[in-house]
C-alpha positions as CSV (number, residue, x, y, z in Angstrom):
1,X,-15.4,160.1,157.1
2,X,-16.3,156.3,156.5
3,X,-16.6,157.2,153.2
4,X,-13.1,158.6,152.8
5,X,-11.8,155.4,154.6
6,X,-13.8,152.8,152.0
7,X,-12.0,154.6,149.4
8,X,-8.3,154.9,150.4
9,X,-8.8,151.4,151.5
10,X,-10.3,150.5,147.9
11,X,-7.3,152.0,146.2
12,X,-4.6,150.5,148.7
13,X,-6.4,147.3,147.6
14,X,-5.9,148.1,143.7
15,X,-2.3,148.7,143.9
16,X,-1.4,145.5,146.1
17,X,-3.6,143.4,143.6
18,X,-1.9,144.9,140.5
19,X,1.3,144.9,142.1
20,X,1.0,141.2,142.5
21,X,-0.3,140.4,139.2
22,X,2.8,142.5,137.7
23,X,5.2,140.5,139.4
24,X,3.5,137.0,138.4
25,X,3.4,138.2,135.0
26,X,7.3,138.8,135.1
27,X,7.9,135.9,136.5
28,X,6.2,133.8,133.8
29,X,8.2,135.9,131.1
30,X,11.1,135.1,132.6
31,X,10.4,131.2,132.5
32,X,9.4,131.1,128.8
33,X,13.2,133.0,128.3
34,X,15.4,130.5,130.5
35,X,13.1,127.1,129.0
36,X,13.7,128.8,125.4
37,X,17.5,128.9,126.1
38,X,17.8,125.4,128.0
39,X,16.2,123.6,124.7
40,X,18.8,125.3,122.3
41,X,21.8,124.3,124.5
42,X,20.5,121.3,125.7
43,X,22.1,122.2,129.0
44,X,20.2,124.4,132.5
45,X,20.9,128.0,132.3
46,X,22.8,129.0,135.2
47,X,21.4,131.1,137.2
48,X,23.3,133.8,140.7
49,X,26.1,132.4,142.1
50,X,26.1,129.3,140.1
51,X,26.5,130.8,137.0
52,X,29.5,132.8,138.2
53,X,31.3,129.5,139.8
54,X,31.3,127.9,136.6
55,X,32.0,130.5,134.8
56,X,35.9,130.2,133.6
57,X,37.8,133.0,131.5
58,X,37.9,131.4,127.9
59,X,41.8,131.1,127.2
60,X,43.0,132.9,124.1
61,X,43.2,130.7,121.0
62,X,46.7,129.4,120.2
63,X,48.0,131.6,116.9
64,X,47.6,128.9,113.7
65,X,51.5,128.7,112.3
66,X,51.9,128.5,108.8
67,X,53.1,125.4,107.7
68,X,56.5,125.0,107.1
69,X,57.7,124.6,103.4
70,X,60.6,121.8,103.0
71,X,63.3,123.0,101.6
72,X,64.2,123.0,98.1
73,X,65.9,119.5,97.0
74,X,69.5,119.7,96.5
75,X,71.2,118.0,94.0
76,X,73.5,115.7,95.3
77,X,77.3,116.9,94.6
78,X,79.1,114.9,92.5
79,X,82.1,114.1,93.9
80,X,85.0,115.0,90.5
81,X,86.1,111.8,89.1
82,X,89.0,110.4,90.4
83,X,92.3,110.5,88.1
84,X,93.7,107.4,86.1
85,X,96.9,106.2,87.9
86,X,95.0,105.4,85.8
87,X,96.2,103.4,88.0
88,X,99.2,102.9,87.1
89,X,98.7,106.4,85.8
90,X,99.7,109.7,88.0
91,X,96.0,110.1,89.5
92,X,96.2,114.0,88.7
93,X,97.4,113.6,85.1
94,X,95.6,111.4,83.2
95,X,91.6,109.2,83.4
96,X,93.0,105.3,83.9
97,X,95.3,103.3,81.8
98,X,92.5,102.3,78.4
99,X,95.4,101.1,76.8
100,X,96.1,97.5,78.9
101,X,93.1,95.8,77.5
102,X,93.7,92.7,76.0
103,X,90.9,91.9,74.2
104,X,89.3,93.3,71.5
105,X,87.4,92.8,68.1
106,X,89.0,92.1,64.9
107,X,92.3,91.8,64.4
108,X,95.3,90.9,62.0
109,X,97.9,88.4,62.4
110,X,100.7,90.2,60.6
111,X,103.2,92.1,62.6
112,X,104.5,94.8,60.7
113,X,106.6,98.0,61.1
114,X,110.1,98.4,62.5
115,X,112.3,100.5,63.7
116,X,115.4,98.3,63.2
117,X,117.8,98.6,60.6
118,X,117.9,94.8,60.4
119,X,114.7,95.3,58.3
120,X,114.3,96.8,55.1
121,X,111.8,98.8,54.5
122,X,109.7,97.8,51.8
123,X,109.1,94.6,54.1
124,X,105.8,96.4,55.5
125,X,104.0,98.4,52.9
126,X,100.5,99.6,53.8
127,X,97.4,97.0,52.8
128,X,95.3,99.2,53.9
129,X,94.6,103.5,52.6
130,X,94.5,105.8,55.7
131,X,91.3,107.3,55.4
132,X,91.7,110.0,58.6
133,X,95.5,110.3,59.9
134,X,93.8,112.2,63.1
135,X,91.8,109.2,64.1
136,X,92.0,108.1,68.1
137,X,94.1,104.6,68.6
138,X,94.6,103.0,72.2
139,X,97.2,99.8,71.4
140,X,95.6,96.6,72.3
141,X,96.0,92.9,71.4
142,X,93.6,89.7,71.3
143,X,95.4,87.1,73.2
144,X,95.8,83.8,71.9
145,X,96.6,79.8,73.7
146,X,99.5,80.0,75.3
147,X,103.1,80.2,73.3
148,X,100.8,81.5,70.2
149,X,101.9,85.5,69.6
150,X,98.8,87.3,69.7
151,X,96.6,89.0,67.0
152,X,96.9,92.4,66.6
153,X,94.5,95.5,66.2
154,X,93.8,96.4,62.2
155,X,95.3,99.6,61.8
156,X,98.6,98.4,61.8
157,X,98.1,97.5,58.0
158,X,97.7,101.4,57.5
159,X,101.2,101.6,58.8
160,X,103.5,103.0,55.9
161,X,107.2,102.5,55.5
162,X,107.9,105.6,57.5
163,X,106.0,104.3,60.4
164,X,108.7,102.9,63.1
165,X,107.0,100.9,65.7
166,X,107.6,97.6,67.3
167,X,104.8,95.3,69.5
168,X,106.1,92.0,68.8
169,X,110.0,90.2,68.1
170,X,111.0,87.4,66.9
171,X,112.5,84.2,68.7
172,X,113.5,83.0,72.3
173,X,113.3,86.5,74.1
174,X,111.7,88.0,76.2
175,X,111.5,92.3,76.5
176,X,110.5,93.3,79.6
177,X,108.7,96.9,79.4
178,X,108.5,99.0,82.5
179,X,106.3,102.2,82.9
180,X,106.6,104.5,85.5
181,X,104.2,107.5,84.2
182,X,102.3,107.2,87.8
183,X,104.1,105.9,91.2
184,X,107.7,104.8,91.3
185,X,107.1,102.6,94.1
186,X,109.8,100.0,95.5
187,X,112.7,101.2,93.6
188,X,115.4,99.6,96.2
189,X,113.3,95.9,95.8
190,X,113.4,96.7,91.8
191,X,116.9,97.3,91.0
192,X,117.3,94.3,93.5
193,X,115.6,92.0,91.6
194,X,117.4,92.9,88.6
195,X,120.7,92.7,89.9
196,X,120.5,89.3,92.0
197,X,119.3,87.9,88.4
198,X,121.8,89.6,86.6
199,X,118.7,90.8,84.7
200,X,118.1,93.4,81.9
201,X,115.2,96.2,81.1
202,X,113.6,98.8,79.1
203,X,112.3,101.6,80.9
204,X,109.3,104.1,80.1
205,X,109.6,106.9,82.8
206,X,107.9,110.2,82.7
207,X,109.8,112.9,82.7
208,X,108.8,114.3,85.9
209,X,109.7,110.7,87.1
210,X,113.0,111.6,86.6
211,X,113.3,114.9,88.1
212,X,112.1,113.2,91.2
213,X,114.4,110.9,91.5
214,X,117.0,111.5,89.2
215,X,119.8,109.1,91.1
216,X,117.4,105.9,90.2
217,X,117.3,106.6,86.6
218,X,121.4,107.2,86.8
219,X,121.4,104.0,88.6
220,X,119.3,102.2,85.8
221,X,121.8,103.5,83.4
222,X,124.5,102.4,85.2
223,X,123.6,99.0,85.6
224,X,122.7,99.0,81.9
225,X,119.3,99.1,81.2
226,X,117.7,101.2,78.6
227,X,116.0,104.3,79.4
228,X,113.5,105.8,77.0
229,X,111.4,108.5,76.0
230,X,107.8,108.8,77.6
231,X,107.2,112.5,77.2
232,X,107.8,115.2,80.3
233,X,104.1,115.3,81.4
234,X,102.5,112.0,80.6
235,X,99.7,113.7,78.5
236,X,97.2,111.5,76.2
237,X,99.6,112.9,73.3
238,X,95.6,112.9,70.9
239,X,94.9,116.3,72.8
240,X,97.9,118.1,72.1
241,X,98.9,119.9,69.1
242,X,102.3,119.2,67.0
243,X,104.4,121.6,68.8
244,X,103.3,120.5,72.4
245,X,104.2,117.1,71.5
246,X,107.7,118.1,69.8
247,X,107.8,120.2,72.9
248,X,107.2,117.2,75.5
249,X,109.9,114.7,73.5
250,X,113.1,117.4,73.1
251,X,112.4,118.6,76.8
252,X,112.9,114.8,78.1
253,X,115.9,114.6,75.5
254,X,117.8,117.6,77.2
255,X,116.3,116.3,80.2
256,X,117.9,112.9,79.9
257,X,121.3,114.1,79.0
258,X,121.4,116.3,82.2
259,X,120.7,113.9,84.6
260,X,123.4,111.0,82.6
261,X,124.9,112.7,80.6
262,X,124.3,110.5,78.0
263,X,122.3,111.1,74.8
264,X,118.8,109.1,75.2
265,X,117.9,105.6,72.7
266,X,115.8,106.1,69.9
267,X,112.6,104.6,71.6
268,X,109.6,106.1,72.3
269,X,105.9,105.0,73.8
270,X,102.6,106.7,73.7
271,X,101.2,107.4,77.2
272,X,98.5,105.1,77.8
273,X,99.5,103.8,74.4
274,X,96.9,106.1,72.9
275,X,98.2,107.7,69.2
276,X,97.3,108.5,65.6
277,X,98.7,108.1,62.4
278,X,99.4,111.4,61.9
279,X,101.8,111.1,65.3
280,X,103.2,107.9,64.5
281,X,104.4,109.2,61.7
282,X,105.6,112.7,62.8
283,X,107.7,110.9,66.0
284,X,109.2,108.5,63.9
285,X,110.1,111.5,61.6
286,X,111.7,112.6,65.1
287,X,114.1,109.5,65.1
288,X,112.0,107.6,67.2
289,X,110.9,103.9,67.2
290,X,107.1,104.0,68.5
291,X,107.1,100.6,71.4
292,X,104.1,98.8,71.9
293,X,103.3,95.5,73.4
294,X,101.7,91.6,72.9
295,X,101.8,90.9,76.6
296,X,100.1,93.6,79.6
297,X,97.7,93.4,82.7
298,X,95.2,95.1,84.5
299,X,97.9,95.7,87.3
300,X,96.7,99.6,88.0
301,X,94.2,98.4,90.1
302,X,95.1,96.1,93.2
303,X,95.5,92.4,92.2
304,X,93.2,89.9,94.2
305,X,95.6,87.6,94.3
306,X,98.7,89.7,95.1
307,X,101.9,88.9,92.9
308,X,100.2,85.6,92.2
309,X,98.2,87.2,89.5
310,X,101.0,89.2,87.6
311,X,102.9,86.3,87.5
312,X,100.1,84.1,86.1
313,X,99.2,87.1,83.2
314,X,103.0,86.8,82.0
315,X,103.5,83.2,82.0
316,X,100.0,82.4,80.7
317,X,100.8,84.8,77.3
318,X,104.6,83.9,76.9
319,X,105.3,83.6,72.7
320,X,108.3,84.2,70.9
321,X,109.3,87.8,71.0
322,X,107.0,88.8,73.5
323,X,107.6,92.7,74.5
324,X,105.6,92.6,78.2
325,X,104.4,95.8,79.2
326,X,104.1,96.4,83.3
327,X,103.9,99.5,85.7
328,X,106.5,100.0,87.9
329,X,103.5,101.8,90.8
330,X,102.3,98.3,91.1
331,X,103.4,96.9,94.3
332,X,102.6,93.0,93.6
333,X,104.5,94.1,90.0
334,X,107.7,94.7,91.8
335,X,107.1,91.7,94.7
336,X,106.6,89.2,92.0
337,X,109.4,90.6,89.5
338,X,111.7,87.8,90.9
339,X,110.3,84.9,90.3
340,X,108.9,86.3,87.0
341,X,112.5,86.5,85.8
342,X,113.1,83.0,86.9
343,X,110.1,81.7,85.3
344,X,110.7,83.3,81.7
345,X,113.8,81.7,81.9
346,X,112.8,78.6,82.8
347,X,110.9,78.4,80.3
348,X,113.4,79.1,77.8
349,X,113.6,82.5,76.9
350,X,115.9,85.1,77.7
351,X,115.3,88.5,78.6
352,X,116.8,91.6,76.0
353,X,116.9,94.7,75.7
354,X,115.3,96.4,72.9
355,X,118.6,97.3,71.1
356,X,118.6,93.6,70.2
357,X,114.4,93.1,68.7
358,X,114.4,91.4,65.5
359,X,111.0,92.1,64.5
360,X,109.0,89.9,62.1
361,X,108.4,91.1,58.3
362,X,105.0,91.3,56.8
């Protein structure tokens, strides 16, 4: 019986020793894991209730957005250029006014062509051969010292006896040009300046000038100043063909007579003063007297110097004969146009109408 005891005691003894041993062994297994750990992360590895305290749900990563391309460089509009009134243009009709520059290289000092009987016509053969009777003109003269008559541009010595044009007279006299291809501004202050100086003019007006206001140009003929021929439409006459431009100078013909009842002068000028020989020669074939000018100004533009400065431009390039060429849209033109009258005539020269130009011979 002792015996049985001894062993059942023995064995009990076994399985509390290898029991413990079992559990110390764990233990140290579990050590050499959590001391592994700590030295990769460099931080104690929680452990119970610790490690769920500071445990915290990881938040979702915010999506990555594609970067946003720029849009596609526009190229900046361009606004459409503006018309030339030319200025002193109709802004809708015509780029501005090329044709009031008064400078220019070259130049001749002869005076040529006319469209007056008062000048036979062998007084102004052509010096020079007209190589290309469809080459592009714009009129312009080089100004000289005041009371000389400017030079003018070279191909008026390819103008043959045919050719009837005018750009400069001859003596004390003075003939006032007026355009009206763009605005008509101040008409009331205009034929008021006229009148109170007992004044006379040539006017240029479009023809749809005159179906605008088709009691000023009655007015104008009453008071007797000349009316002429400056085409219905006011077109750069280079870009039309022949029957367009016969078309634009009958029309204002029948247009003329309506409105006065009168049949229209003999005198013509080239919107923007832009032509060819080939023109020149087919209007004057028309009856017409092509008009030029030896006196203009930048006045389709505002002046910086209000009616100071058209003044000045007329009285610092007064010469015998001198055909001025203004636009009647100008507002300093028509503000100044009193004391422009006076001042010609103070200075000796008297104002004409066209119907009286003695041109010079060549």
């Amino acid at each position: 019986m002792m015996k049985k005891r001894s062993r059942a005691g023995a064995a009990a003894l076994t399985v509390i020793l290898c029991g413990t041993l079992l559990a110390a062994c764990t233990g140290t297994s579990g050590s050499k894991e959590s001391a592994q750990q700590q030295a990769e992360t460099g931080k104690p590895t929680p452990s119970g209730a610790d490690a769920i305290k500071d445990t915290k749900p990881t938040p979702a990563p915010e999506p990555v957005q594609a970067p946003v391309e720029p849009s596609p460089i526009q190229p900046p509009v361009e606004s459409p250029a503006a018309p030339v009134e030319a200025p002193a243009q109709p802004p809708l009709k015509q780029p501005s006014n090329p044709a009031a520059a008064i400078v220019g290289n070259g130049g001749d000092s002869g005076y040529g062509a006319s469209g007056s009987s008062t000048v036979a016509a062998n007084t102004y053969k052509p010096r020079q051969p007209i190589t290309n009777d469809r080459k592009d003109y714009s009129w312009y003269y080089m100004k000289q010292p005041k009371g000389k008559v400017p030079n003018f541009p070279n191909e008026i010595n390819q103008y043959t006896y045919n050719m009837k044009a005018l750009w400069v007279g001859t003596g004390k006299k003075v003939y006032l040009t007026i355009d009206t291809g763009g605005p008509m501004g101040d008409t009331e202050l205009l034929i008021k300046s006229l009148k109170d100086n007992n004044a006379k003019a040539n006017f240029f007006i479009a023809g749809y000038n005159v179906k605008k206001d088709p009691d000023f140009v009655r007015r104008l003929v009453e008071d007797g100043h000349l009316v002429a021929n400056h085409t219905m439409t006011h077109t750069d006459m280079n870009l039309q063909t022949d029957e367009q431009v016969k078309k634009e100078i009958h029309d204002y013909e029948k247009l003329y007579k309506e409105v006065t009842g009168q049949e229209i002068q003999p005198y013509f000028r080239f919107p923007y003063g832009r032509y060819n020989m080939h023109l020149l020669s087919m209007v004057s074939d028309m009856g017409y007297t092509s008009v030029f000018w030896s006196t203009a100004m930048k006045d389709w533009v505002p002046r910086a110097n209000g009616a100071d400065d058209p003044y000045n431009d007329i009285m610092g390039n007064l010469h015998d004969g001198n055909i001025v060429l203004i636009h009647q849209g100008s507002p300093e033109n028509i503000e100044a146009l009193d004391r422009i009258i006076k001042g010609i005539r103070k200075a000796g020269y008297e104002l004409a109408l066209l119907t009286d130009i003695q041109p010079p011979g060549r």
